[in-house]
N, C-alpha and C positions, 0 to 999 in steps of 0.2 A: 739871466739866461742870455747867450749869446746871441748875437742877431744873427747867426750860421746854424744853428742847433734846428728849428721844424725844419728849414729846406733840406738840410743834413741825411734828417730821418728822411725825407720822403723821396730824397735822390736813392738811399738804399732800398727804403719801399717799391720806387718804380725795378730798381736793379731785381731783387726778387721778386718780381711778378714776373719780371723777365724770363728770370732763371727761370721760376715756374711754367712757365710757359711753352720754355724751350724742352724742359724734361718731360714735361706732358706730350707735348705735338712729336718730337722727335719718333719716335719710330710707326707714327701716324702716317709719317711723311715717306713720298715714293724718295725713292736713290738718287733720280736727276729732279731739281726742283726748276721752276720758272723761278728767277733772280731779277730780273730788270723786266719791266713793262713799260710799252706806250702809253701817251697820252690818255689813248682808247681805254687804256686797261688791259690789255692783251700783251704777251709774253714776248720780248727779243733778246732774252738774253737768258739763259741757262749755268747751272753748278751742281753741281755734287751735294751732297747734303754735307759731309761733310766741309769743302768750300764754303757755303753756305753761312754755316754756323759759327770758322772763323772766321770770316767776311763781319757776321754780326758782331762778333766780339771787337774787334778790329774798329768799326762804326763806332763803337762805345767809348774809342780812346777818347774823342774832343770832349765831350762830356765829362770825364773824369777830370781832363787838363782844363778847364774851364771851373769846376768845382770844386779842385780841390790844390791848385797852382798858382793860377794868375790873379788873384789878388794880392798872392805870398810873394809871389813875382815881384810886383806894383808896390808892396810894402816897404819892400826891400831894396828898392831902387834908391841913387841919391837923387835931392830934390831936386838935383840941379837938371836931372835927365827926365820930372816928369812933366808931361805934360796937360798943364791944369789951369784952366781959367781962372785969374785970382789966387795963383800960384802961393802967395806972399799969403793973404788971407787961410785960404784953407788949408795951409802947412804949418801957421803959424800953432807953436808948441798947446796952447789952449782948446784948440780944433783940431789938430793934427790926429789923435786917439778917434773922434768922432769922424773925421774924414777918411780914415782907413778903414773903419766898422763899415758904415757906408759902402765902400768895394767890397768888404767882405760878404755884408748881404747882397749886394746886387750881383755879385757874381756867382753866391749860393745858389740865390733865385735862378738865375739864367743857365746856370748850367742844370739843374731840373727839369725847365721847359726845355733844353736841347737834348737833354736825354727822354723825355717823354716823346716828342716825334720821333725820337729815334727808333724808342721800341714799339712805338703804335705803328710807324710804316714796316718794322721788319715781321711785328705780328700780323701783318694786311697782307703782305707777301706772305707768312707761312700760309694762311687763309685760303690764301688764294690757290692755293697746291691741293686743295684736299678737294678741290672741283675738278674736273676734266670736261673739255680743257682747261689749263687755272685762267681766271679772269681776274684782274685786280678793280674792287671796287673802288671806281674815282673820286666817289661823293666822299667818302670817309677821310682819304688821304686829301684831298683839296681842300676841305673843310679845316684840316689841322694846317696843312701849310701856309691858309692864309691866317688862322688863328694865330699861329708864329710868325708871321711877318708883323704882324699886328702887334705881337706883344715885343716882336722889335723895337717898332716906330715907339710905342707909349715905353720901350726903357731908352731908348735914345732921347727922347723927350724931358723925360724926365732926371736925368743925369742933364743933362746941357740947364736945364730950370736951377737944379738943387744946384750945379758949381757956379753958375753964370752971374749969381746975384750976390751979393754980400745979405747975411742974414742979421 
């Protein structure tokens, strides 16, 4: 089994829940929705539901380019142009196949969690519309944004660990 294959599924899993989500709330939803909120949780910035919906689509591009690109990118690159601690090491023909898996799952992995905040904050904003006035609740979304900085640090971490060493 590939090492791209579970996050695969579950980058389309999150995609249609999405969809789900969106087909469900949409005509739930009033015509002008709150779009941008303060820190408070409270609304300054307004769209169209229309707007709106392709605003979210549009959100969804990095995710896709992060899942299903930039390792292909990376692959594909000559070695001359990449840049890899122990260059020499983990390009070398014997590790080369396993150093490029490697990107391919951790960029499976990553672009998952960057589409999972993606739809859990555009679903907090739809949420947030079916109250009057919309409030966005802060605990939910702070909660996932530091979850994601977090799961930054420990893959930054972790990539500098796995190249840094000679195995």
């Amino acid at each position: 089994m590939s090492a791209r294959n579970i996050p695969r599924g579950l980058f389309f899993a999150i995609i249609l829940a999405g969809i789900a989500e969106c087909v469900h709330d949409y005509s739930l939803l009033p015509n002008r929705l709150a779009s941008h909120f303060s820190a408070s949780g409270m609304p300054n910035g307004w769209m169209t539901k229309p707007q709106f919906f392709i605003t979210y689509g549009v959100m969804l591009l990095p995710a896709l380019v992060v899942e299903f690109w930039v390792s292909h990118r990376i692959s594909n690159k000559p070695d001359a142009k990449l840049r890899l601690p122990i260059k020499e090491y983990w390009l070398a023909p014997e590790r080369r196949a396993e150093t490029f898996c490697y990107f391919e799952s951790f960029f499976a992995w990553y672009g998952c969690a960057l589409l999972l905040v993606e739809v859990f904050a555009m679903g907090l904003a739809m949420r947030a519309n079916f109250d009057f006035p919309p409030q966005l609740p802060t605990g939910p979304i702070v909660s996932v944004i530091a979850g994601f900085v977090l799961y930054n640090v420990a893959a930054v971490i972790a990539m500098l660990r796995r190249f840094s060493i000679q195995q």
